[in-house]
C-alpha positions in Angstrom: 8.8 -11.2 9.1 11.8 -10.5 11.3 10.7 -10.7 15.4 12.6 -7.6 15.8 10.8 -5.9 13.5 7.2 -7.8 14.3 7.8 -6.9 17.9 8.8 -3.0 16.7 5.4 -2.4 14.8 3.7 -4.0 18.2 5.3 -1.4 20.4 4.5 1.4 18.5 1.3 0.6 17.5 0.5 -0.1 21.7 2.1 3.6 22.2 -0.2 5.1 19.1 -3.2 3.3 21.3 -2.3 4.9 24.3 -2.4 8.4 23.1 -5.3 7.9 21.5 -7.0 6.7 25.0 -5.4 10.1 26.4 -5.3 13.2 24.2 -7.6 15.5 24.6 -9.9 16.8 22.2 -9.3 20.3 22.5 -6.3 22.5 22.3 -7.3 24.6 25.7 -7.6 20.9 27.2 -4.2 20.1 26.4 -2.3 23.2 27.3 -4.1 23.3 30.6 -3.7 20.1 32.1 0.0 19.6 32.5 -0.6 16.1 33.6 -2.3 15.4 30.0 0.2 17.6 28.1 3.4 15.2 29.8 1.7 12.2 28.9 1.4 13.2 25.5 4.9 14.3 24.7 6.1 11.0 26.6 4.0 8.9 24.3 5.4 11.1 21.2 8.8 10.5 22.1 8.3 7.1 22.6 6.2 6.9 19.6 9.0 8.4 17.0 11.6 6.9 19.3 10.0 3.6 17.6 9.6 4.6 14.5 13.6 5.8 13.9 14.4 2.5 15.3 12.0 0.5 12.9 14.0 2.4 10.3 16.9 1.2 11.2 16.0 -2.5 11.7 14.4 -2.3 8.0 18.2 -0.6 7.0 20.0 -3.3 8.3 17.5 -6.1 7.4 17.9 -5.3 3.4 21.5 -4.3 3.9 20.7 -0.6 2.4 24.0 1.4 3.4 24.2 2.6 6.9 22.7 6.1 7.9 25.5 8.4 9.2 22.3 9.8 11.5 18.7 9.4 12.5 17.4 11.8 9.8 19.1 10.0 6.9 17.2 6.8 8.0 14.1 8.1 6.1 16.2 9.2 3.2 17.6 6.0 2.7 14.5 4.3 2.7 13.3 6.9 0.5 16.0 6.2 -2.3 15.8 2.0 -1.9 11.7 3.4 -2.7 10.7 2.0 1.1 8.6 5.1 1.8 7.6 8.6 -0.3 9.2 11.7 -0.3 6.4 13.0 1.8 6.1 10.8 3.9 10.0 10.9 4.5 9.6 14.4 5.0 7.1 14.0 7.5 8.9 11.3 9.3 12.4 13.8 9.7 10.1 16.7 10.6 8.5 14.3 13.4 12.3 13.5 14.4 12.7 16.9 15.1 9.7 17.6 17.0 10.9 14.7 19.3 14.1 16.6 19.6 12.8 19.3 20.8 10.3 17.1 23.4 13.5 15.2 24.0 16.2 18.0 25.3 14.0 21.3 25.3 16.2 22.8 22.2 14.3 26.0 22.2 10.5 26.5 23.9 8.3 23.8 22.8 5.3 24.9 21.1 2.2 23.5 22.7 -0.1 24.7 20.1 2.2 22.4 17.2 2.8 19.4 19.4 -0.7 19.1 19.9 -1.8 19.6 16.6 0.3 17.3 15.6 -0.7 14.9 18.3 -4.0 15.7 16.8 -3.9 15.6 13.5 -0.9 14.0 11.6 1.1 11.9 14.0 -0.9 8.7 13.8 -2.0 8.8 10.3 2.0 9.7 9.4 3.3 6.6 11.6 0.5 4.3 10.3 1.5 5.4 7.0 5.1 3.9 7.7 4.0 0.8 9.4 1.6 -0.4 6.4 4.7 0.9 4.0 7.2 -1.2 5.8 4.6 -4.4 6.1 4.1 -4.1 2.1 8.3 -4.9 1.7 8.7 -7.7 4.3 
């Protein structure tokens, strides 16, 4: 396997343990400890930061056509049969969550970004990592 791409899937694996070690359990927890709640959406962003990037570095190591952005990275990887549809879909939608974390494009939603925190941001990353370790 590519180091780039070994050393990827260890940064975003050590980011997925972090939050784990940190997010609370409950939604009340997380909205009223602003301490928690920026530790959280750091880790996110860094999390699908990592994830766009190991995209990329899979694009480039099978010389699939280049992405004119960092949505069509899951696309492409879709079409060359890399990762599902859902799970593409996931990935973009996470993309746009960390968007929104990123540059504050509207009022984030505490209630989604923890649920997804929660409940779909690890097992949706995880799904990725195995999906890219299958094809290298």
């Amino acid at each position: 396997m590519n180091e780039r791409i070994s050393d990827k899937i260890r940064e975003i694996e050590e980011h997925l343990e972090q939050l784990e070690e940190i997010k609370p359990d409950y939604l009340k927890d997380y909205i009223q400890d602003f301490k928690i709640r920026a530790a959280c959406e750091r880790l996110t962003e860094k999390i699908i930061e990592g994830i766009v990037d190991l995209a990329f570095l899979i694009i480039k190591e099978k010389n699939f056509d280049s992405p004119e952005n960092d949505l069509e990275t899951f696309d492409i990887l879709l079409e060359n049969n890399i990762i599902q549809e859902k799970l593409a879909k996931k990935l973009q939608d996470a993309k746009r969550m960390r968007n929104i974390l990123a540059h504050e494009y509207g009022k984030v939603n505490d209630e989604i970004i923890f649920y997804s925190i929660k409940e779909e941001l690890g097992n949706d990353v995880m799904d990725f990592i195995r999906a890219i370790k299958v094809i290298l």
